[in-house]
C-alpha positions in Angstrom: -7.2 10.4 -12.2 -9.7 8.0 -11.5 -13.0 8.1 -10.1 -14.0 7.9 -6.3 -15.1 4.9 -5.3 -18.4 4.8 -3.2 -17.8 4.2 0.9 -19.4 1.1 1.3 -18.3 -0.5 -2.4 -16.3 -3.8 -1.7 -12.7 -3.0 -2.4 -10.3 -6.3 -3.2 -8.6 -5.9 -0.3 -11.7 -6.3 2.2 -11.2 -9.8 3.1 -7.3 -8.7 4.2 -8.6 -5.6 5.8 -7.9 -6.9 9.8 -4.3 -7.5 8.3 -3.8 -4.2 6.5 -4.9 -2.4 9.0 -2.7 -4.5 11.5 0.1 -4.1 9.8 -0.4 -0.3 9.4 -0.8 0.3 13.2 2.4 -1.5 12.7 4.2 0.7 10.8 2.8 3.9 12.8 4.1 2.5 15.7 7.5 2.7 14.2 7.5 5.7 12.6 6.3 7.0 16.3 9.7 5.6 17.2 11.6 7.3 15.0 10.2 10.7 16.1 10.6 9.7 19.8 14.7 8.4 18.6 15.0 12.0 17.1 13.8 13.8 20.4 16.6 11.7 22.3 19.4 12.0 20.0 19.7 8.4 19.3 22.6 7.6 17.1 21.8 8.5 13.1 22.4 5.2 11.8 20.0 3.7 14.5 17.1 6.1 13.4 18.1 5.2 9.9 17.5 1.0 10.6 14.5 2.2 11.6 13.8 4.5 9.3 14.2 1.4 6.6 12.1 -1.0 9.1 8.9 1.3 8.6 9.7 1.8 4.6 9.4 -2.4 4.6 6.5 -2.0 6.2 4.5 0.3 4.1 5.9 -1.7 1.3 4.8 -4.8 2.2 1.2 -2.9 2.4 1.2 -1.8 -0.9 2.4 -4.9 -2.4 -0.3 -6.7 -0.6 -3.4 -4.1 -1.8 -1.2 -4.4 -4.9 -2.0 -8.2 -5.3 -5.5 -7.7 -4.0 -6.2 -5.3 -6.8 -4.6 -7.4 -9.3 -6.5 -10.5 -8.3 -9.8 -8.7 -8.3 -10.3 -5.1 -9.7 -8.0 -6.0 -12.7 -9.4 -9.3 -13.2 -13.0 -8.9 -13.2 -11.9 -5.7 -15.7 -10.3 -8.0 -17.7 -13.0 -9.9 -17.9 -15.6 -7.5 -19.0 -12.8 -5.9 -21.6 -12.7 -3.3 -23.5 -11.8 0.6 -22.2 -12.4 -0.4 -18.8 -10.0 -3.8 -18.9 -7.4 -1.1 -20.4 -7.8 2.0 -17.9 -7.8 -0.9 -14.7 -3.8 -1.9 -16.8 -3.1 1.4 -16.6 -3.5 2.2 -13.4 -2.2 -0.8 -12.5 1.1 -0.2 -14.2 1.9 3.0 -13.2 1.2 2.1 -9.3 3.9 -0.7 -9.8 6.2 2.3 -11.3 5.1 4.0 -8.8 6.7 1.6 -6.1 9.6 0.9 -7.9 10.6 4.6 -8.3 
């Protein structure tokens, strides 16, 4: 695991942040829509497009902190070198498994 990063460090992502965080309200406003589909009884495979709209969503999060992280936490780690250039690869890699899986 890594370590926690202080509240008020600059993350990469922090000049996307208004994005992100539009894009998440976003998604929870799907997945509220799903819920409300499976209160009504809405037809399964129109709860699944759904369903697969919000997954796109989050994705398309991830792969944008993804590319945020890559252009700054694993760059400037690169950078500097050594054990911490190597533990920023790391992580990097397995978050990419991670969204592949």
């Amino acid at each position: 695991m890594h370590e926690a990063h202080g509240a008020h460090e600059a993350q990469g992502y922090s000049e996307h942040k208004d994005d992100l965080l539009k894009r998440l309200r976003r998604a929870e406003g799907q997945v509220r829509g799903i819920h409300r589909m499976i209160e009504d009884d809405v037809y399964c495979i129109d709860v699944l497009t759904q369903v697969s709209a919000a997954t796109k969503a989050l994705e398309r999060v991830a792969l944008a902190l993804l590319n945020d992280h890559l252009a700054h936490c694993v760059a400037d780690a690169a950078a500097e070198g050594g054990e911490v250039s190597q533990e920023k690869l790391r992580e990097a890699g397995e978050a990419i498994a991670r969204l592949v899986r």
